[in-house]
RONU-716859 format. One line per field, with one value per residue (C-alpha): x, y, z; residue number from 0. Coordinates in Angstrom, 2 decimals, padded with zeros to 5 digits. Example, Ala and Ser with C-alpha at 12.3 -4.5 7.8 and 13.67 -1.06 7.14 Angstrom:
2
x (012.30	013.67) $
y (-004.50	-001.06) $
z (007.80	007.14) $
num (0	1) $
! end
This chain:
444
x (000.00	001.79	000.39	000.98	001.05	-001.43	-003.03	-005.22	-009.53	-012.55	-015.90	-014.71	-015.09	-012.46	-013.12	-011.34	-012.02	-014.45	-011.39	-009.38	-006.55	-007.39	-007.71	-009.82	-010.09	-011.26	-009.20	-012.22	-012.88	-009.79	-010.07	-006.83	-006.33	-003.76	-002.22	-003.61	000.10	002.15	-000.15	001.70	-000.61	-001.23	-004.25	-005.17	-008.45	-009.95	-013.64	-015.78	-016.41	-015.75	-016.98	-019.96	-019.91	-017.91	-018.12	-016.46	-018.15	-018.37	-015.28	-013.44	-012.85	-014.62	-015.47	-017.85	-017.81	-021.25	-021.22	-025.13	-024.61	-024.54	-026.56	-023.54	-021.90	-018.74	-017.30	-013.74	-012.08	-008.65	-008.14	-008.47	-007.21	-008.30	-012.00	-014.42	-018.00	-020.32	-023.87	-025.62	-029.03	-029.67	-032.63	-034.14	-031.48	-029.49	-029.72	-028.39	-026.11	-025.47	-023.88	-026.07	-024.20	-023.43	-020.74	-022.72	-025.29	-026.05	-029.00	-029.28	-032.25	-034.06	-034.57	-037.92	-037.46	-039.75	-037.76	-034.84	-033.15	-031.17	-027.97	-026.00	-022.41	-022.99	-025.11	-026.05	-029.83	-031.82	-034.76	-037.21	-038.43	-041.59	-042.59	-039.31	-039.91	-038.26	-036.69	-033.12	-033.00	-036.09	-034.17	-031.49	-030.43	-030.24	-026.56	-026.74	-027.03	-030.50	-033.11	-033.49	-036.52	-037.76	-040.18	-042.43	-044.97	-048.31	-051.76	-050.64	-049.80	-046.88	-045.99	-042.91	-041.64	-039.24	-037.25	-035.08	-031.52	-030.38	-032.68	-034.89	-038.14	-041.06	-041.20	-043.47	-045.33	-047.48	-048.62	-047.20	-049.06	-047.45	-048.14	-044.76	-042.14	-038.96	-036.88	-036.19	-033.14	-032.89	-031.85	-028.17	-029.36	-031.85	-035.29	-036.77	-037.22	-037.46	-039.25	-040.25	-042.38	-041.14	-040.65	-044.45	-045.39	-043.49	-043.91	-041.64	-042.91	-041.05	-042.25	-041.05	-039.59	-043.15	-045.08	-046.15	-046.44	-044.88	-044.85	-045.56	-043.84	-044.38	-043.37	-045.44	-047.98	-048.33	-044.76	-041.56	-040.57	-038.02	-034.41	-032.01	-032.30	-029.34	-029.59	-027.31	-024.80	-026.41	-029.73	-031.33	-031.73	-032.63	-031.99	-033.77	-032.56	-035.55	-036.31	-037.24	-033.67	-033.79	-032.24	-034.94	-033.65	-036.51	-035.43	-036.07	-038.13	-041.61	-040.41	-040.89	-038.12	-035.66	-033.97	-034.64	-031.26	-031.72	-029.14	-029.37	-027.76	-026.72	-024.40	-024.63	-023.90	-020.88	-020.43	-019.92	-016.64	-016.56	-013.86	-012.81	-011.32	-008.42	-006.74	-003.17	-002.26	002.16	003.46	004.50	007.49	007.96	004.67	006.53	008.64	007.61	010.13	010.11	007.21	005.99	002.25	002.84	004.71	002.59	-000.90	-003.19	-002.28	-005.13	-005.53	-008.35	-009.06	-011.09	-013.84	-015.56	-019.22	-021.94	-020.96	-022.49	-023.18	-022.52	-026.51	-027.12	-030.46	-032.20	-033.58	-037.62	-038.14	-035.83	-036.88	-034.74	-034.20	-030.84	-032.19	-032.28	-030.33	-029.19	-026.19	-027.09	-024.30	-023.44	-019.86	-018.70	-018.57	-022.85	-021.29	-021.16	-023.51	-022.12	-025.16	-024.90	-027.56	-027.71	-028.24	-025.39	-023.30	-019.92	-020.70	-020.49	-022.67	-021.29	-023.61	-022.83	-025.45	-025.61	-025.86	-028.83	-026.02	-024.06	-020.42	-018.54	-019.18	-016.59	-017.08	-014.75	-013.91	-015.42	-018.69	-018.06	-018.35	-017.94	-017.72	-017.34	-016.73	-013.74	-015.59	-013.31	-012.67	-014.79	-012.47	-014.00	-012.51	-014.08	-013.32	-014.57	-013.52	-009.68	-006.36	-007.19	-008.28	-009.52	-009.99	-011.63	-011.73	-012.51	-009.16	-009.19	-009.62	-006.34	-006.56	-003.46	-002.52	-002.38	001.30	001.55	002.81	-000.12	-003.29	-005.34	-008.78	-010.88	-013.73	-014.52	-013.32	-013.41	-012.40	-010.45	-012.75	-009.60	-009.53	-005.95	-006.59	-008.18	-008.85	-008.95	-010.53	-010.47	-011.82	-009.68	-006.65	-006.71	-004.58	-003.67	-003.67	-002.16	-002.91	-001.64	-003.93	-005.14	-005.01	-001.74) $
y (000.00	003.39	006.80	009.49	013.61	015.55	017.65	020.52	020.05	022.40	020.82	017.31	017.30	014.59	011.31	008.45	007.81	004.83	003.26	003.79	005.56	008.82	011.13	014.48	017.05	020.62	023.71	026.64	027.29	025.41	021.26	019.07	015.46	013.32	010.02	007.62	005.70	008.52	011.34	013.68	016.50	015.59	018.09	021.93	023.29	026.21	027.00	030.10	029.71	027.76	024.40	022.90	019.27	017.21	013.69	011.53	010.20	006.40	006.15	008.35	010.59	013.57	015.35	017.35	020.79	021.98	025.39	025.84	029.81	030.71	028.20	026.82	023.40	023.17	019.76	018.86	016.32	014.67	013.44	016.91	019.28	022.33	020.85	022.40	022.63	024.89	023.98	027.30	027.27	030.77	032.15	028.28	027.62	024.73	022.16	018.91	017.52	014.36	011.92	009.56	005.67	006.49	009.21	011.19	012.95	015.35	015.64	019.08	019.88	023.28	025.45	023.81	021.05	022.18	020.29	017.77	019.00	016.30	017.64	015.62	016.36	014.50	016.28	019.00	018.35	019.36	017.44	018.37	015.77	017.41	017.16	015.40	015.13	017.27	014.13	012.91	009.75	010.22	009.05	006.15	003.67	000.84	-001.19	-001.89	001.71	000.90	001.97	005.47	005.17	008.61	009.63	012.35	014.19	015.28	016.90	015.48	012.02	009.90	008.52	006.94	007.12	004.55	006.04	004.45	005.84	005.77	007.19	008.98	007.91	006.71	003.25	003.05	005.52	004.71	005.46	004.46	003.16	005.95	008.65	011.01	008.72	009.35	007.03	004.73	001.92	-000.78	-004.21	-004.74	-007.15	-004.56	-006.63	-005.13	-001.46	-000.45	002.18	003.12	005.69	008.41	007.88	008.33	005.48	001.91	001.04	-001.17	-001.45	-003.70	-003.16	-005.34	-002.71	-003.03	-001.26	-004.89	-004.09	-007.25	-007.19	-004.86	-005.03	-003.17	-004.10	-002.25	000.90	004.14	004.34	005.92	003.77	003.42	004.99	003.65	000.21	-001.34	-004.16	-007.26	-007.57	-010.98	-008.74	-011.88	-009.95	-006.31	-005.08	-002.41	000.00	000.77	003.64	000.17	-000.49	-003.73	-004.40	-006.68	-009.00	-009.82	-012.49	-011.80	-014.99	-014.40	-011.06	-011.69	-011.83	-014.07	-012.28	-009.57	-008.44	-006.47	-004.45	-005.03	-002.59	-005.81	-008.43	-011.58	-014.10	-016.41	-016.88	-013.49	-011.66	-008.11	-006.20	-002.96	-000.15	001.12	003.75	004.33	007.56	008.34	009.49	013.14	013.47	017.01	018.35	022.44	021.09	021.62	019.63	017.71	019.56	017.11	016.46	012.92	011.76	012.78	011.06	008.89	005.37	002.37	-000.93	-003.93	-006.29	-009.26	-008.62	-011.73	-011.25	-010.06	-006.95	-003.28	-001.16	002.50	003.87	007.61	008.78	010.77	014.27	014.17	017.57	017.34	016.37	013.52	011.85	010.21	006.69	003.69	001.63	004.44	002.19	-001.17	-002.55	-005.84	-006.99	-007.51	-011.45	-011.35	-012.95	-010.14	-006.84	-004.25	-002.06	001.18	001.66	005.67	005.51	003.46	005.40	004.01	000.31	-001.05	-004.60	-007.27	-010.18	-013.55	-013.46	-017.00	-018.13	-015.45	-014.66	-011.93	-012.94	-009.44	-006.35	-003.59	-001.18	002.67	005.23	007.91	007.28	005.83	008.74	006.38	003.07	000.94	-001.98	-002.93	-003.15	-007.05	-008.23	-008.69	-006.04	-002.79	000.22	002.86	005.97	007.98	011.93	011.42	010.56	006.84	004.41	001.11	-001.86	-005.40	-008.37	-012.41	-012.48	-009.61	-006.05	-003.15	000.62	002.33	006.23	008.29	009.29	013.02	016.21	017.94	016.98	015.27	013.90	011.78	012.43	010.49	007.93	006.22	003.49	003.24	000.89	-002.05	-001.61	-000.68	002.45	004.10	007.65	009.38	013.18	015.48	018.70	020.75	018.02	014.87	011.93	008.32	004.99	002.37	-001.12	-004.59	-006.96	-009.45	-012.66	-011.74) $
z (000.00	-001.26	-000.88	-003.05	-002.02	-001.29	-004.38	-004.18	-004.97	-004.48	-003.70	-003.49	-006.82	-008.25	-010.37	-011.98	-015.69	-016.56	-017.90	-015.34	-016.68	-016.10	-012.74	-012.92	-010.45	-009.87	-008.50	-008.69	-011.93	-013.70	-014.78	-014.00	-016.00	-014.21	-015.67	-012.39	-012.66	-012.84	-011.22	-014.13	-015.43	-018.67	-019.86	-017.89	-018.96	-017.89	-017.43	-017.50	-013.56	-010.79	-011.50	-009.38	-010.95	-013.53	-015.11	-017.20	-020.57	-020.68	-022.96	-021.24	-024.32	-022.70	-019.54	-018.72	-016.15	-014.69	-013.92	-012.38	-010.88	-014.91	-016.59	-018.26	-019.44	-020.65	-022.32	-023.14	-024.87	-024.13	-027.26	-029.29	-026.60	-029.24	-029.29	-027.25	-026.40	-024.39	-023.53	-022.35	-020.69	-020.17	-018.75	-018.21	-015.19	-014.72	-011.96	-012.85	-015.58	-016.84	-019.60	-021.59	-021.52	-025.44	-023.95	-027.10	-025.31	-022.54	-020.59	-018.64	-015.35	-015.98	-013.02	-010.84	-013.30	-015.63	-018.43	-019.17	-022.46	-024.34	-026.42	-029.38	-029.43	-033.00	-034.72	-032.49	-032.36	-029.53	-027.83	-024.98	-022.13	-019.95	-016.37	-014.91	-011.10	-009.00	-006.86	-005.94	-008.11	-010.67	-013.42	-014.41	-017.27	-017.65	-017.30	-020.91	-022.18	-023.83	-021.60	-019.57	-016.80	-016.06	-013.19	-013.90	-012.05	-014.03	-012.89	-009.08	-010.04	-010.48	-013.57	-015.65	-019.35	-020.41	-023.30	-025.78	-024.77	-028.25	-030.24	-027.36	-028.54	-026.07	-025.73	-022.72	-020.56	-016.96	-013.88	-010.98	-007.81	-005.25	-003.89	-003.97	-005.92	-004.47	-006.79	-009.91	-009.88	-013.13	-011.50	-012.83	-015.51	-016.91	-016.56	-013.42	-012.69	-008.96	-007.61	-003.97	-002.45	000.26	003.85	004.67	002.91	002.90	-000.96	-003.69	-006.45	-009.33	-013.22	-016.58	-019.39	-021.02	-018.04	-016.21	-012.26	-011.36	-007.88	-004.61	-001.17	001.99	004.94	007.56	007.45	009.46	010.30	008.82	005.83	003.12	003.51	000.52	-001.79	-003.65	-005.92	-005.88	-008.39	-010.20	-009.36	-007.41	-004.11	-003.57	-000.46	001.06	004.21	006.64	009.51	011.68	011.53	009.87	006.64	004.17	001.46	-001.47	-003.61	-007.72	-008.08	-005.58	-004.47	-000.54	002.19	002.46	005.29	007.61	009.27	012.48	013.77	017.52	020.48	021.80	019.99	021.64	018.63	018.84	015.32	014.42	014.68	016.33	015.23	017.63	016.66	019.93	019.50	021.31	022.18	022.06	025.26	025.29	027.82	027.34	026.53	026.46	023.80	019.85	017.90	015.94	014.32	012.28	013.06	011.88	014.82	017.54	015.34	017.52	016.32	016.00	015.53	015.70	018.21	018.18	021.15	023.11	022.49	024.16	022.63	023.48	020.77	021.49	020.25	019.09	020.40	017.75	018.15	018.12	017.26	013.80	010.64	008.85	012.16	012.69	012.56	010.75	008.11	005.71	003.70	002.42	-000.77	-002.17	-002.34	-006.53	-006.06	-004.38	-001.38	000.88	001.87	004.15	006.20	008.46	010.79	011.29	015.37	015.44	013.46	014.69	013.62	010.34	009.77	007.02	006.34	004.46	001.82	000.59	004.88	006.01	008.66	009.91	009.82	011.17	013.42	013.33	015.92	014.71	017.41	015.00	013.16	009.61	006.69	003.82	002.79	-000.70	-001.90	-004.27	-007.73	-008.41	-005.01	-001.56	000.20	002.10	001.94	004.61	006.36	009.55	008.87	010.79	009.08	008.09	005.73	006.87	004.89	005.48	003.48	004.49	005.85	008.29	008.91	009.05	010.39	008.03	008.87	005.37	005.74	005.34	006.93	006.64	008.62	006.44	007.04	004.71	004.48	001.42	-000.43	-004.34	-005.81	-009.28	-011.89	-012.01	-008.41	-008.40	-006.56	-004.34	-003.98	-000.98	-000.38	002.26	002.50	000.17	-000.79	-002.12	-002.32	-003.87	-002.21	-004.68	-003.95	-004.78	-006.24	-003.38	-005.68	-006.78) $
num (0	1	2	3	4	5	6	7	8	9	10	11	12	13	14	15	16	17	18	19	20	21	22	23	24	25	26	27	28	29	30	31	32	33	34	35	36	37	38	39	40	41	42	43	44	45	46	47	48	49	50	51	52	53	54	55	56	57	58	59	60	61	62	63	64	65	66	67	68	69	70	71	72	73	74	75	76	77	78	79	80	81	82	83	84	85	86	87	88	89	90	91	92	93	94	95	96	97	98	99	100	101	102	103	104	105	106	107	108	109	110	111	112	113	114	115	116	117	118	119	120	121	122	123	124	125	126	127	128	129	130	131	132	133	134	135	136	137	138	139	140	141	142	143	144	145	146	147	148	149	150	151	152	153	154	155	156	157	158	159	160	161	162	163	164	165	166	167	168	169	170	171	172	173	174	175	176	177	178	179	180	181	182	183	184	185	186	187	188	189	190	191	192	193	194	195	196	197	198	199	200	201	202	203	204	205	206	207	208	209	210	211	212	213	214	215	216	217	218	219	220	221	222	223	224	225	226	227	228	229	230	231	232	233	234	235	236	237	238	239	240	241	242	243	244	245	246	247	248	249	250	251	252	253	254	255	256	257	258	259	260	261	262	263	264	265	266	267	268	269	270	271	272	273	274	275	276	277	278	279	280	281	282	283	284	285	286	287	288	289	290	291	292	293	294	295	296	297	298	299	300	301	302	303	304	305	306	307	308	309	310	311	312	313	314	315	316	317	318	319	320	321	322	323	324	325	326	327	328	329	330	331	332	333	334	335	336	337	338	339	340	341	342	343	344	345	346	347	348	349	350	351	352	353	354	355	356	357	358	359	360	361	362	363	364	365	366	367	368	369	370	371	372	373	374	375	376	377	378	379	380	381	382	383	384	385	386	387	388	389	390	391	392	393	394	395	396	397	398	399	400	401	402	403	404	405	406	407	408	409	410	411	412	413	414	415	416	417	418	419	420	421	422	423	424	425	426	427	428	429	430	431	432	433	434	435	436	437	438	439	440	441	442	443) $
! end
């Protein structure tokens, strides 16, 4: 495991390339393309403003700068540094930008989303999609690039158009049963379409391409309900995060539960291994001295250790008189190989749940000093890379679990975290650097 040095971002706003080759980050209003190997600047482009959002086109021949305070997109290419392209929405607003899966296409949000415009970098035609839904995840394509599922809101009802993403003609357009849609996921395979209502009403509902309701699941009534999904990789379980704090797994062939993983304030389960984070403090003998200065040397250091269960779990009690309380299962995601799911339950925001998925079974507990900020999976290998806002990365895999201190001078906390696609790299951002963790392959 080698670190790199710390670079300069705004806004968090850094991504690897689809293919992996490629780093980009933002300083204000100027674009940065590193080569991931060597971390060498290779392409400096600067933008109209300071830059709000980027992305990387599927091929990674292009990326593309949202600038929302003027209305403006700009898109540049790394293979024709001289080519450029601006994408101005004037008086309409701009709210959200995004890449089509053909890395040909734009699709830009209109202020109150009164309209999702759709621009060809081809042939510079321009098309017009009505009524979008003003909601987090109302739209999404399919993994194969063919379908885009769009949720719309007309004359106070829920409805969804599935488009063609190629050509951007209709292909299918219906109401949905719910009552304020918050979101639309394709399964992985691209058969099933997901959507759930909001938190007032506990409602999945799973449609076929052609409009078919296939089935409905809901697993109590009058209570808060839904708070994230995620689909499995092989998209035979979908897993959905509740305010009950319970975890539900439906399987793809009836739809019902096949488990129903509660996230207890007391472990007492001998077959499941409860990592603990301790931390170690370094003994100061002359606390009126300042050298060396290094902030390095005088770091907390941490490690695991395997705790005997019954195990206490340190619980959060949420605010009544906020909105969004701080409760239930907020992360739920599948390891790359289906064997593993990772869940965070919000009141317990210092533990992190992983549960064997083809056993029904929790298999690990890992128990941070600092609540957990971010967590994901490596996209080839069942190994979890996660970090808690302080100067460390920590990893788990089948084999065990390892706290490592980011080596730099500066303090540096991360507060998020990405993974390169070949899983070669990770990517590690605080709140105005970043920096790169290389990694070796774990079947190597």
């Amino acid at each position: 495991m080698n670190f790199s040095e710390l670079f300069k971002q705004t806004n968090q706003l850094c991504k690897f390339s689809p293919n992996g080759e490629y780093l980009a980050n933002c300083v204000q209003y100027r674009l940065i393309i590193r080569d991931v190997k060597t971390l060498q600047i290779i392409q400096l482009y600067t933008c109209l403003d300071g830059i709000q959002y980027i992305e990387w086109s599927s091929d990674s021949k292009f990326v593309l700068c949202g600038m929302y305070k003027r209305s403006i997109v700009q898109v540049w290419s790394l293979e024709q540094s001289e080519w450029t392209c601006k994408i101005d929405e004037g008086s309409a607003g701009l709210v959200a930008v995004r890449w089509s899966p053909d890395g040909r296409h734009i699709l830009t949000t209109a202020d109150f989303h009164l309209r999702i415009t759709v621009w060809s970098l081809v042939n510079k035609s321009v098309s017009y999609i009505k009524y979008p839904k003003d909601t987090k995840q109302g739209i999404d394509f399919s993994r194969d690039g063919k379908y885009m599922a769009l949720a719309e809101r007309r004359d106070g009802q829920d409805f969804i158009s599935i488009f063609a993403a190629t050509t951007w003609h209709l292909v299918k357009h219906f109401e949905s049963n719910t009552r304020d849609l918050q979101g639309v996921e394709w399964s992985p395979d691209g058969r099933v379409l997901c959507v759930w209502d909001s938190i007032l009403e506990y409602k999945v509902l799973l449609y076929s391409v052609d409009g078919r309701c296939i089935a409905t699941y809901s697993a109590y009534e009058h209570a808060l309900g839904i708070k994230c999904i995620a689909w499995s990789p092989s998209s035979q379980f979908l897993a959905i995060g509740s305010f009950d704090q319970v975890a539900r797994v439906l399987n793809h062939i009836t739809w019902k539960t096949v488990a129903e993983h509660t996230h207890v304030s007391t472990l007492d389960n001998a077959s499941v291994v409860t990592y603990k984070e301790v931390e170690k403090r370094p003994k100061v003998i002359r606390p009126d001295r300042t050298w060396p200065p290094v902030s390095s040397m005088f770091s907390v250091q941490s490690k695991y250790e395997v705790q005997d269960n019954p195990v206490q779990i340190p619980m959060v009690k949420p605010d009544p008189d906020k909105p969004n309380p701080k409760i239930g299962v907020s992360i739920v995601s599948f390891s790359p190989d289906n064997k593993y799911m990772a869940s965070k339950n919000e009141n317990m925001p210092n533990a992190l749940w992983i549960w064997d998925v083809q056993k029904l079974t929790q298999v690990v507990l890992m128990l941070q000093v600092n609540p957990i900020k971010c967590l994901q999976w490596d996209p080839h290998h069942p190994r979890l890379a996660m970090s808690t806002g302080n100067n460390k990365l920590y990893m788990w895999s089948p084999t065990g679990c390892v706290s490592v201190e980011v080596p730099t001078e500066a303090s540096f906390q991360v507060n998020n975290l990405h993974w390169n696609p070949d899983g070669t790299a990770l990517l590690l951002v605080g709140k105005d650097r970043m920096c790169v963790c290389f990694l070796t392959d774990p079947d190597a």
